[in-house]
BATORRO-630844 format. One record per residue (C-alpha): residue number from 1; y, x, z; chain. Coordinates in steps of 0.2 Angstrom, whole numbers. Last residue first. Layout:
BEGIN
+-----+-------+-------+-------+---+
!   k !    yy !    xx !    zz ! c !
+-----+-------+-------+-------+---+
! NUM !     Y !     X !     Z ! A !
...
+-----+-------+-------+-------+---+
//
This chain:
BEGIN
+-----+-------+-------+-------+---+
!   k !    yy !    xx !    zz ! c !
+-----+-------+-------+-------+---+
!  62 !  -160 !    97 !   -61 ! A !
!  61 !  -155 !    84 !   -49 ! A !
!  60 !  -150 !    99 !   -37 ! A !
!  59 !  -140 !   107 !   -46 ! A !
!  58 !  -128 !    91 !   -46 ! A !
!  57 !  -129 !    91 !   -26 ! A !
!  56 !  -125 !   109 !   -27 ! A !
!  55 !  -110 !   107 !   -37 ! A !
!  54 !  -102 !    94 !   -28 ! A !
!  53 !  -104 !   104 !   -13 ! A !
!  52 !   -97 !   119 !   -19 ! A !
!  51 !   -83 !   108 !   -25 ! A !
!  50 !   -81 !   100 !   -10 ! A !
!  49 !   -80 !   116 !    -2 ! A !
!  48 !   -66 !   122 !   -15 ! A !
!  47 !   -56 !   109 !   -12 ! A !
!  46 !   -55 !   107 !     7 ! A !
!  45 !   -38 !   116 !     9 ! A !
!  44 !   -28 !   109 !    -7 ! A !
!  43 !   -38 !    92 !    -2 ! A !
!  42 !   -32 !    89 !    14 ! A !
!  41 !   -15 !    96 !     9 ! A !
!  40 !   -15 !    82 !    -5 ! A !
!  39 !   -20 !    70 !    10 ! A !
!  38 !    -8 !    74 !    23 ! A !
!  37 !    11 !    72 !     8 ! A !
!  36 !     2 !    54 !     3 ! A !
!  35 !     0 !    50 !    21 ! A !
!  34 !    15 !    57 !    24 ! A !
!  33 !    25 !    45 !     8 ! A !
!  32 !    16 !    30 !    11 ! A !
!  31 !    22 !    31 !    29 ! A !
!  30 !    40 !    34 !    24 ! A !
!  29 !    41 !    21 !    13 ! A !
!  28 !    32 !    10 !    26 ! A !
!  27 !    48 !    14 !    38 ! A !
!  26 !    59 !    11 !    25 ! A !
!  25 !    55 !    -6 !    20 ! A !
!  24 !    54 !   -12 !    38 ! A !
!  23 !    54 !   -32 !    37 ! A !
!  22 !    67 !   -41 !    30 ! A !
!  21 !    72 !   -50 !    46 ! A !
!  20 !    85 !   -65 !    45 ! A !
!  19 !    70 !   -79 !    52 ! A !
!  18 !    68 !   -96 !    44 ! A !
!  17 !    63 !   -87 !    26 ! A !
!  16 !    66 !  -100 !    12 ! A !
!  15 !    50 !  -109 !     5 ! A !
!  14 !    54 !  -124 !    14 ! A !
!  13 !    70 !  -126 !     8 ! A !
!  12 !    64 !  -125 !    -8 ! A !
!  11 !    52 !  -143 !    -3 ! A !
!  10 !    67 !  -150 !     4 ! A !
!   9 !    77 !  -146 !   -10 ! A !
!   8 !    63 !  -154 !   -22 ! A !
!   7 !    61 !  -170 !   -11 ! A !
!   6 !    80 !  -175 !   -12 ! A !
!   5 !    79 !  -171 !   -31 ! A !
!   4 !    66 !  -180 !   -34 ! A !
!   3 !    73 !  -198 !   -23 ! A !
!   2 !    88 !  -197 !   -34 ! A !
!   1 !   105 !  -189 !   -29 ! A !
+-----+-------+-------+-------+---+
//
């Protein structure tokens, strides 16, 4: 081996992960997923409020 290659495989080696954690795909997954799931219900039961509200705002500018 040359003195490049030597330095590139230590340089990749230092881009590997040391530890053997992935991290908790499914976990977030499942987070995204509720928060998503709690704001749509938010909105289905505060729609028409903020739509009164948004339409009084706008009346009001005129």
């Amino acid at each position: 081996m040359n003195r490049r290659s030597i330095s590139t495989s230590r340089a990749l080696r230092g881009w590997q992960r040391t530890d053997k954690e992935r991290g908790d795909v499914p976990g977030w997954v499942l987070i995204t997923l509720m928060t998503a799931m709690l704001v749509s219900a938010l909105l289905i039961v505060a729609r028409p409020r903020l739509v009164a509200l948004f339409e009084q705002a706008m009346d009001s500018l005129t």
